[in-house]
C-alpha positions as CSV (number, residue, x, y, z in Angstrom):
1,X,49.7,-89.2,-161.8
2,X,47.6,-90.6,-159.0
3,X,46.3,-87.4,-158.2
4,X,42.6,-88.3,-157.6
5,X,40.6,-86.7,-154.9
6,X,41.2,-88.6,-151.8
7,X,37.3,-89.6,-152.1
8,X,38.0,-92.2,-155.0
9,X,40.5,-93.7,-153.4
10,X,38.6,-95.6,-150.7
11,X,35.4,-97.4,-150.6
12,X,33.6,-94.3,-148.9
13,X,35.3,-90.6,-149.2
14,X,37.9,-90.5,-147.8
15,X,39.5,-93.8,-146.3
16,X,40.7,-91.7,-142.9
17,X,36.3,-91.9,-142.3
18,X,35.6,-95.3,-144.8
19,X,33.7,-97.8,-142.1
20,X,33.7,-100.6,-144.8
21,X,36.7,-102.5,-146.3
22,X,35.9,-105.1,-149.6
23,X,37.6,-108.2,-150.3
24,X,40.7,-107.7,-147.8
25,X,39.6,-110.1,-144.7
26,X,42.7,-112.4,-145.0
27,X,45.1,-109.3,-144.3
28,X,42.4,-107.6,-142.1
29,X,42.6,-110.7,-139.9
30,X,46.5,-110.9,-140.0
31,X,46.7,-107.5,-138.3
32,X,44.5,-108.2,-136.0
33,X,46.0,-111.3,-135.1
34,X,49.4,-109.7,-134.6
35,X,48.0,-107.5,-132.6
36,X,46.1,-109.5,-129.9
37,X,49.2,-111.9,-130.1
38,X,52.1,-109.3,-129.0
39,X,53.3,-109.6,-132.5
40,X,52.7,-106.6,-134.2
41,X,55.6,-105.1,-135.8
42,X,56.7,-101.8,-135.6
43,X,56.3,-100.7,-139.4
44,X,54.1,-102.7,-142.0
45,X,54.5,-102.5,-146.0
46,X,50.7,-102.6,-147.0
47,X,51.5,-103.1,-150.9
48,X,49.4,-103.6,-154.0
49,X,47.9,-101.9,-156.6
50,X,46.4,-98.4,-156.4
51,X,42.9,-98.2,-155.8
52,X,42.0,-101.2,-153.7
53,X,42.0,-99.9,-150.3
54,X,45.2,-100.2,-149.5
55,X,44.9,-96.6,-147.6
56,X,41.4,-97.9,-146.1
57,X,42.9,-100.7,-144.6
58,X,45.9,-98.9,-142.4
59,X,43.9,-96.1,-141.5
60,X,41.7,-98.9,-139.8
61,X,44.5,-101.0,-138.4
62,X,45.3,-97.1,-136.6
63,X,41.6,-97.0,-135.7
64,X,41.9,-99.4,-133.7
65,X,45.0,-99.4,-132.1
66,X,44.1,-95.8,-131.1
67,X,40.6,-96.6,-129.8
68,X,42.0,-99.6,-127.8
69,X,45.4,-99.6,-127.2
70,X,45.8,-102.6,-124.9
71,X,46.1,-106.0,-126.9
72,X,45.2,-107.7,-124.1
73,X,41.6,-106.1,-123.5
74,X,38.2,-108.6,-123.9
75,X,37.2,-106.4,-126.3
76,X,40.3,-106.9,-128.6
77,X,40.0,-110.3,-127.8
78,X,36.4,-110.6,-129.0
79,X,37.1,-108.9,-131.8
80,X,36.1,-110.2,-135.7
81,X,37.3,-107.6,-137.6
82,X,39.1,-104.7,-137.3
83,X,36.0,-102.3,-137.2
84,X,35.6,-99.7,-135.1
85,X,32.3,-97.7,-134.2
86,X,32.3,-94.6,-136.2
87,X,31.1,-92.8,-133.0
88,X,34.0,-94.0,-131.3
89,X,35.9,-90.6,-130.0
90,X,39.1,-91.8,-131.8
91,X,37.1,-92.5,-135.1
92,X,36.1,-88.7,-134.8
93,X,39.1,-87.5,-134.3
94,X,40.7,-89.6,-136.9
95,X,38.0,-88.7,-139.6
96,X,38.5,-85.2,-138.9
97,X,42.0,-85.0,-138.7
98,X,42.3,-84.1,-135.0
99,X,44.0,-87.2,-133.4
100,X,47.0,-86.5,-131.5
101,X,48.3,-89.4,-131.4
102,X,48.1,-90.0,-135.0
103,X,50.6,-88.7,-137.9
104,X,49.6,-88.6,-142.0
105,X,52.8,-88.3,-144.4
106,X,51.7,-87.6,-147.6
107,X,52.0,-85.2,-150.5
108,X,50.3,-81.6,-150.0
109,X,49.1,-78.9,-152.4
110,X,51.2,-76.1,-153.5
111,X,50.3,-72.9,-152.9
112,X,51.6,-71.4,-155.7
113,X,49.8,-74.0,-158.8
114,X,47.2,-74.9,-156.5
115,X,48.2,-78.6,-157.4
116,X,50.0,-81.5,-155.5
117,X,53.8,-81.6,-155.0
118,X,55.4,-84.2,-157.0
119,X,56.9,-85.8,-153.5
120,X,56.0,-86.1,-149.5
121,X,58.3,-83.4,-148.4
122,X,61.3,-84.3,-146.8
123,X,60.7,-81.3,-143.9
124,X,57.2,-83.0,-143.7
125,X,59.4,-86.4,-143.1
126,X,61.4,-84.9,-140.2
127,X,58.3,-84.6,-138.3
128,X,57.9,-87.7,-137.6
129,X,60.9,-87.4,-135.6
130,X,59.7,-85.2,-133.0
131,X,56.0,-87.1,-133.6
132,X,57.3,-89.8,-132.9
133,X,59.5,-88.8,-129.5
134,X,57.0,-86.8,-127.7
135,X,54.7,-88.3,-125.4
136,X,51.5,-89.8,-126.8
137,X,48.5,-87.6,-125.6
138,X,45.6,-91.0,-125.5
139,X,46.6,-94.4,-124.8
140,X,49.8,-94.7,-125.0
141,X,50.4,-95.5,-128.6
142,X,51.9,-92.9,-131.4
143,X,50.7,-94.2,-135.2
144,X,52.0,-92.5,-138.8
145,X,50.5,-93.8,-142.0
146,X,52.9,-92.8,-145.5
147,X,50.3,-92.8,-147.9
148,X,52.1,-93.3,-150.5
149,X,55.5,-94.4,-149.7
150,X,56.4,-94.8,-152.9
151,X,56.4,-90.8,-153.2
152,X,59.2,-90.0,-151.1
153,X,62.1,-88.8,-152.6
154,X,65.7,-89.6,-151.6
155,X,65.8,-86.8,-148.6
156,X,62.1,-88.4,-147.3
157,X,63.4,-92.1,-147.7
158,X,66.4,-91.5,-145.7
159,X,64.7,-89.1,-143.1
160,X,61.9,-92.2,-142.7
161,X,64.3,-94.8,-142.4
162,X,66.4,-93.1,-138.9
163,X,62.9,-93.8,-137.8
164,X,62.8,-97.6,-138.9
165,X,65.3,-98.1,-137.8
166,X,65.6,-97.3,-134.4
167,X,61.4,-97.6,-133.4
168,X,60.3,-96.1,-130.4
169,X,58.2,-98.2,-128.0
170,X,54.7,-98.4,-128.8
171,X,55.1,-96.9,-132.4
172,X,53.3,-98.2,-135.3
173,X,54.2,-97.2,-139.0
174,X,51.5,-98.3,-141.5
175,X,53.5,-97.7,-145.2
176,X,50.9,-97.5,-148.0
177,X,52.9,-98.5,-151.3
178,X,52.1,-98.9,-155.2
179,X,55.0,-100.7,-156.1
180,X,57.0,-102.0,-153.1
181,X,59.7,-102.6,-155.8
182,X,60.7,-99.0,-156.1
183,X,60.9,-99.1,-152.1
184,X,64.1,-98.8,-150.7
185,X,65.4,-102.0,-149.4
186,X,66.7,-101.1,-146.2
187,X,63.4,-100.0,-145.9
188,X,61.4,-103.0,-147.3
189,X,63.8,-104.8,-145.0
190,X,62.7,-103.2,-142.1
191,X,59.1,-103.7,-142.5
192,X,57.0,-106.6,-142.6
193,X,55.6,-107.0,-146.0
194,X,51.3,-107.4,-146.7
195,X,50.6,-107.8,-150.1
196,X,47.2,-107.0,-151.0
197,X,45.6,-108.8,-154.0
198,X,43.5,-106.6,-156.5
199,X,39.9,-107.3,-155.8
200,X,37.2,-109.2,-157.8
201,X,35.2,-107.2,-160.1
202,X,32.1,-107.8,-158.1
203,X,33.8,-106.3,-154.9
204,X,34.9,-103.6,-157.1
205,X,31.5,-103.0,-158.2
206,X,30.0,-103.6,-154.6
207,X,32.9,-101.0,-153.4
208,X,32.5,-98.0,-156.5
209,X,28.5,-98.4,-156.1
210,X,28.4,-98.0,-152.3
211,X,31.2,-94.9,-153.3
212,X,28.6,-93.4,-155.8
213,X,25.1,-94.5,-155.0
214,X,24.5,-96.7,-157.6
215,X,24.0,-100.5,-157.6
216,X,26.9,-102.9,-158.6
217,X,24.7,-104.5,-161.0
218,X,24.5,-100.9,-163.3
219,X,25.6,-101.9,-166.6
220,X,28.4,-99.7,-166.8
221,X,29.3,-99.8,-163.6
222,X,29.6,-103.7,-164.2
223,X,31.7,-102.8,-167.4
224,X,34.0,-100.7,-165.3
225,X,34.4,-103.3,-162.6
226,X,35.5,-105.9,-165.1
227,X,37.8,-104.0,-166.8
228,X,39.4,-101.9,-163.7
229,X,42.0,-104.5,-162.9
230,X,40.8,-104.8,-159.2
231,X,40.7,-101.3,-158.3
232,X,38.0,-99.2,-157.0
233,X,39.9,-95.7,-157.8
234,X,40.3,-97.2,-161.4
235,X,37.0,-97.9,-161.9
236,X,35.3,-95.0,-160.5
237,X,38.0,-92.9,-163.2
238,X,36.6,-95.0,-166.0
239,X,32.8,-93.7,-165.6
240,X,34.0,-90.1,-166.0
241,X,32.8,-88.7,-169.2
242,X,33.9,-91.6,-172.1
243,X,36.8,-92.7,-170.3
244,X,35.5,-96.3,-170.6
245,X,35.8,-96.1,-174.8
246,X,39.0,-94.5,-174.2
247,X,40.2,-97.3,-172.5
248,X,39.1,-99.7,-174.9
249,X,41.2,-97.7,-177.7
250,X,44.1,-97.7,-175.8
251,X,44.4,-101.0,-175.0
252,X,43.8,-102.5,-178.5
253,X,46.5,-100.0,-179.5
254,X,48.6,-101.3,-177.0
255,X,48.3,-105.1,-178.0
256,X,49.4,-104.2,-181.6
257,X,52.7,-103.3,-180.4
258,X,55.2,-102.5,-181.5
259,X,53.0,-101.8,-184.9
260,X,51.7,-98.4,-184.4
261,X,48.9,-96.5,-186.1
262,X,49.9,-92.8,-186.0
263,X,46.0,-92.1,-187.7
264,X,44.8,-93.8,-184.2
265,X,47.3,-92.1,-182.0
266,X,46.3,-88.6,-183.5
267,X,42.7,-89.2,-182.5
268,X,43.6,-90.3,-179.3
269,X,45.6,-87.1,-178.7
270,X,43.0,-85.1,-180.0
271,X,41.2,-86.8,-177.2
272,X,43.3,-85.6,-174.5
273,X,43.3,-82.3,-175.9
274,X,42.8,-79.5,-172.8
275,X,43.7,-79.4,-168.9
276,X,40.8,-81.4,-167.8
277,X,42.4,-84.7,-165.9
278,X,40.5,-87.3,-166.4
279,X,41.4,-88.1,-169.7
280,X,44.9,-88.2,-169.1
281,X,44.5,-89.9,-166.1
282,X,42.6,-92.7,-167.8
283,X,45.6,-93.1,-170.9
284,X,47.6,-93.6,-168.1
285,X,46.3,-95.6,-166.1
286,X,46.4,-98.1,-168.8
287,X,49.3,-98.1,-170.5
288,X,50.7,-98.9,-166.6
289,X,48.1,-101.6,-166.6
290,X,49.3,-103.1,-169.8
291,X,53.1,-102.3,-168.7
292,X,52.5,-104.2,-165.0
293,X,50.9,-107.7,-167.3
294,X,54.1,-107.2,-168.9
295,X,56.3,-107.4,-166.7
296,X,54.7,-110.1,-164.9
297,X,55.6,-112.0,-168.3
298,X,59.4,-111.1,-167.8
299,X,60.5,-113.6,-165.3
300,X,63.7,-115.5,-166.2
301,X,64.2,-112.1,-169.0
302,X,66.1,-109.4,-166.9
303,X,67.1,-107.8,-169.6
304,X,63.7,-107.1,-170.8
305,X,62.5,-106.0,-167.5
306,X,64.8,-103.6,-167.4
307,X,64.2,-102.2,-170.5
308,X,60.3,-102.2,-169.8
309,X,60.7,-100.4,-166.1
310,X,62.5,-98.2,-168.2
311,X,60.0,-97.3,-169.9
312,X,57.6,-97.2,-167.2
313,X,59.6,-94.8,-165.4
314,X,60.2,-92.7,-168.7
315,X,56.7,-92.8,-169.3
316,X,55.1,-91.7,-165.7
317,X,58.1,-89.0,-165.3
318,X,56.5,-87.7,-168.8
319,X,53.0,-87.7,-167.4
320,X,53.6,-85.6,-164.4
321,X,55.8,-83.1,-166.6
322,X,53.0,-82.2,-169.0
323,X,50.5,-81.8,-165.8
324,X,52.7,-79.9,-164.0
325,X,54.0,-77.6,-166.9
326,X,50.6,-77.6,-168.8
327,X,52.6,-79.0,-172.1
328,X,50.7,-80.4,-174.7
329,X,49.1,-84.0,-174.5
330,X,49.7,-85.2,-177.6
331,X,53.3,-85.1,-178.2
332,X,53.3,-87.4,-174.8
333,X,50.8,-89.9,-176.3
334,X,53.4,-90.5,-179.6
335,X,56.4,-90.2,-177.1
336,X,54.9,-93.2,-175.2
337,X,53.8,-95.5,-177.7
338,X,57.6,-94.6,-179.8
339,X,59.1,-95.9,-176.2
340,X,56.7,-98.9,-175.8
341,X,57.3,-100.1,-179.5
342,X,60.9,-99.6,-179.4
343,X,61.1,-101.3,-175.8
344,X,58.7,-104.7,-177.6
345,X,60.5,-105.3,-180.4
346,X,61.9,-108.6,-180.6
């Protein structure tokens, strides 16, 4: 479902050109560090929630690496951040997808619906293969960001991990994921693991403002922010039309469980009524949100994890069927909260 344009899911539009990252200095600085150090490994896991800049950050980490590719330079060595001039000629390559040296797996549009595949394609996978064993054209370095890994299918996983696991020299893999959970673990295994946290809602506000031109202090921006679970995607998606209300619904309908209130679910159908994607986007978006604080609550209770990650999988699965097919919303909306109800019950 996390078809946004690529614009919302940074801090500017899009990350490959963002030249600020919020609230993510402690990881910023541990890339940085592995770098000057000698110690960066080959493939990185950047996980966390969608929407926080997960995307921003490795598209800086290749930034760079690409614009200077010896650890040992006084430059790298002076270096606070990560930042790199956005007149740099690898910044301008990178921002308009012209670097050589630098390869971007992720899902791409059909040209028969017009709308993006349901996976990174596996042929789009194999790529990297060849990418990744010709000779670098500047510096000396070849870098692929997955954006989302999460969004490979079996084929992709498989294809990507002959490349984990047998690196080439001077190879970086930068693996954006939304739930490192659903990662394979021979590929989690290979990688090392940076967890981003979500952010504050002031940086979320700071972030969406500088994103839209308004100032973090806007009252509904502010009532986005505090609501938006630390992303910046999931707040700029909540000032879309009356998305914000339609949160609020949701959710109290989603802490009465498993009582439901098929009068409420009716109206909230009726809401979602049409093709237009925001409203969908934003039901979504938080029943996951209520399903991850959940979960979180289901340590020491495998057996009801399971049956909630059940549900989460029935539920997304269900989500990208009636986009895809055009089916009606409203079936989807009882269908989830019949799931969720039956999957609460003591």
């Amino acid at each position: 479902m996390n078809d946004l344009p690529e614009d919302v899911d940074g801090i500017e539009a899009p990350p490959r050109a963002a030249t600020v990252l919020f609230g993510h200095a402690e990881a910023e600085n541990a890339l940085l560090a592995a770098y000057r150090n000698g110690r960066l490994a080959h493939a990185w896991l950047i996980a966390g929630s969608a929407g926080i800049g997960k995307a921003t950050l490795a598209y800086r980490m290749a930034r760079f690496v690409l614009a200077h590719p010896d650890p040992a330079a006084p430059d790298v060595r002076a270096a606070s951040s990560l930042q790199v001039d956005e007149g740099h000629p690898a910044a301008r390559r990178i921002a308009a997808r012209a670097h050589g040296d630098l390869l971007i797996l992720e899902r791409t549009v059909n040209e028969k619906t017009g709308k993006l595949r349901q996976d990174i394609q596996v042929d789009d996978v194999r790529r990297s293969v060849g990418f990744f064993g010709s000779t670098p054209a500047v510096g000396g370095w070849r870098v692929a960001i997955v954006d989302a890994v999460d969004e490979l299918n079996t084929s992709g996983a498989n294809a990507l991990l002959k490349i984990l696991e047998e690196p080439p020299r001077r190879a970086l893999l930068l693996l954006v994921s939304h739930s490192p959970a659903r990662v394979l673990p021979t590929i989690r295994s290979r990688c090392r693991v940076l967890s981003l946290r979500p952010l504050s809602a002031d940086d979320v506000a700071r972030a969406a403002g500088r994103a839209i031109g308004r100032e973090p202090t806007d009252p509904q921006l502010a009532a986005a922010a505090a609501v938006a679970e630390g992303s910046v995607r999931r707040a700029l998606a909540l000032l879309d039309g009356d998305a914000l209300e339609l949160h609020r619904r949701v959710a109290s309908l989603l802490d009465r469980l498993p009582a439901v209130d098929p009068q409420a679910l009716h109206a909230i159908g009726d809401r979602l009524y049409g093709t237009e994607p925001a409203p969908l986007q934003a039901f979504i978006d938080t029943v996951n949100e209520w399903l991850s604080r959940r979960l979180e609550n289901t340590v020491g209770q495998p057996a009801a994890a399971d049956r909630l990650a059940a549900v989460w999988e029935r539920i997304n699965q269900g989500a990208r069927d009636v986009e895809t097919f055009n089916l009606e919303r409203k079936p989807l909306v009882f269908n989830i909260f019949g799931w969720l109800a039956e999957a609460t019950r003591p």
